[in-house]
Structures are given as structure tokens and as C-alpha cells.
C-alpha positions as CSV (number, residue, x, y, z in Angstrom):
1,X,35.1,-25.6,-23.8
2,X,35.1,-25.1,-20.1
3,X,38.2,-27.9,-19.0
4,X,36.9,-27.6,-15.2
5,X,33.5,-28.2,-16.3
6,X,34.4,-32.1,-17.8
7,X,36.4,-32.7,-15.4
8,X,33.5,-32.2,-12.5
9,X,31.4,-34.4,-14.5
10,X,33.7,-37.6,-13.2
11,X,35.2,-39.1,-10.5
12,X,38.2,-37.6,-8.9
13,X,39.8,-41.3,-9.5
14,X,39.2,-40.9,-13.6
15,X,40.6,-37.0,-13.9
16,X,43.7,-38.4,-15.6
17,X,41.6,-40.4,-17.8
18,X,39.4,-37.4,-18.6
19,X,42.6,-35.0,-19.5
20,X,43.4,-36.9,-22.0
21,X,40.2,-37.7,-23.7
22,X,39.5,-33.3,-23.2
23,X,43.1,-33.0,-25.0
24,X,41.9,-34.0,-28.4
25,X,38.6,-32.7,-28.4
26,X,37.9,-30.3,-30.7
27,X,37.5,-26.7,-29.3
28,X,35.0,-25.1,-32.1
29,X,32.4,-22.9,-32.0
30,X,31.0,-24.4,-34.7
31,X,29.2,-27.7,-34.3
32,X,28.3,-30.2,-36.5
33,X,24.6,-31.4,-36.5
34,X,23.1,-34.7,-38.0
35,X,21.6,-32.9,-40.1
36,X,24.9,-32.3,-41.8
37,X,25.1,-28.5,-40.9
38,X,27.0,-26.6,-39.3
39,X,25.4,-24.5,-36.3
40,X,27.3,-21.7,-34.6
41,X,27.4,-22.3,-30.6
42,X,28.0,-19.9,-28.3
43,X,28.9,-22.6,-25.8
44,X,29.4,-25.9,-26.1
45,X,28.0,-27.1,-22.7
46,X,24.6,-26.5,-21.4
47,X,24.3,-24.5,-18.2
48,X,21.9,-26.9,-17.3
49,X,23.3,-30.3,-15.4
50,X,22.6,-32.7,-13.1
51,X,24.0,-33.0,-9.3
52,X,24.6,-36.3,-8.2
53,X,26.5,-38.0,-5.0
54,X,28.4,-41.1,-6.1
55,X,30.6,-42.8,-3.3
56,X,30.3,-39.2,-1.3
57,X,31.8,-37.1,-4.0
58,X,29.6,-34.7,-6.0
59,X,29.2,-34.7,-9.5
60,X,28.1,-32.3,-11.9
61,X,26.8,-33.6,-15.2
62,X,26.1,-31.3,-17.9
63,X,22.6,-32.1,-19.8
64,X,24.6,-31.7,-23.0
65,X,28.0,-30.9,-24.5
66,X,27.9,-30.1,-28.1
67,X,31.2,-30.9,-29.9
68,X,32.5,-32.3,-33.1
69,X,34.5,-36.0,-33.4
70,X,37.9,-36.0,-32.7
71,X,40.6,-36.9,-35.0
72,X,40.7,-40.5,-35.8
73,X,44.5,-40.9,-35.6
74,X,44.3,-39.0,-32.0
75,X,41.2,-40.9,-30.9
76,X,43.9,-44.2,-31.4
77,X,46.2,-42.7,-28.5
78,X,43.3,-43.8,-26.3
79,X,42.7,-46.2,-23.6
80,X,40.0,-48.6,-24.1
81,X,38.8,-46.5,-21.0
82,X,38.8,-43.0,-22.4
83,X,37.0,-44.1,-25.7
84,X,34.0,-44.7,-23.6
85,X,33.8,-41.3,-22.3
């Protein structure tokens, strides 16, 4: 997964936030669906994203990012914050 890519997806203010919830994401190629498969993914963001201005800083906003749940015990170490991103 493409770190810088996340991280341009949010406000400068939230980057420390957003390290931490990208820390324990999963980096796997190969993605579970709700179908219960597993797909093979040759990326797990789409190139394709949305540009937005909010407070006069530019975000880009992938249309998707494909990745598995994180560990539970990890997904603890969270802030009330980061679980919502």
C-alpha cells in the first residue's frame, strides 16, 4: 500500500492520527471479498480519486482502497479517533 497515498487523503492536522491507523493495516495482496474469497490485487488503492479543497488544503481521496481487517488486539491501541478512519 502506497503510505503517501493515505496520508494525502486527510488533513495535514490528522497525519499523526493516520500513521498509526496505516501501521496495522494489513499490507496483502490478497484481499478478502464478502463473498468470502480471496481475490489477488494488484493494488490495493484505486488510481481513481477525488480532489477536494477543505480549509485551503487539497485532498486526494482515493475512490477505493481494498484491504483486509486489522488485527483485533492492534485495532485496541487505537484512539476513538483513528477507529473512525
Amino acid at each position: 500500500m502506497k503510505e503517501e497515498t493515505i496520508l494525502n487523503a486527510f488533513p495535514a492536522a490528522l497525519r499523526k492520527d493516520v500513521e498509526k491507523v496505516i501501521e496495522i493495516i494489513p499490507v496483502e495482496q490478497k484481499v478478502l471479498h464478502a463473498d468470502g474469497n480471496f481475490y489477488q490485487m494488484s493494488s490495493s488503492i484505486d488510481s481513481n480519486e477525488q480532489i477536494i479543497f477543505l480549509d485551503k488544503e487539497l485532498l486526494r481521496i482515493p475512490n477505493r482502497i481494498y484491504i483486509n481487517e486489522p488485527n483485533q488486539d492492534n485495532e485496541k491501541l487505537l484512539t476513538t479517533l483513528q477507529k473512525t478512519f
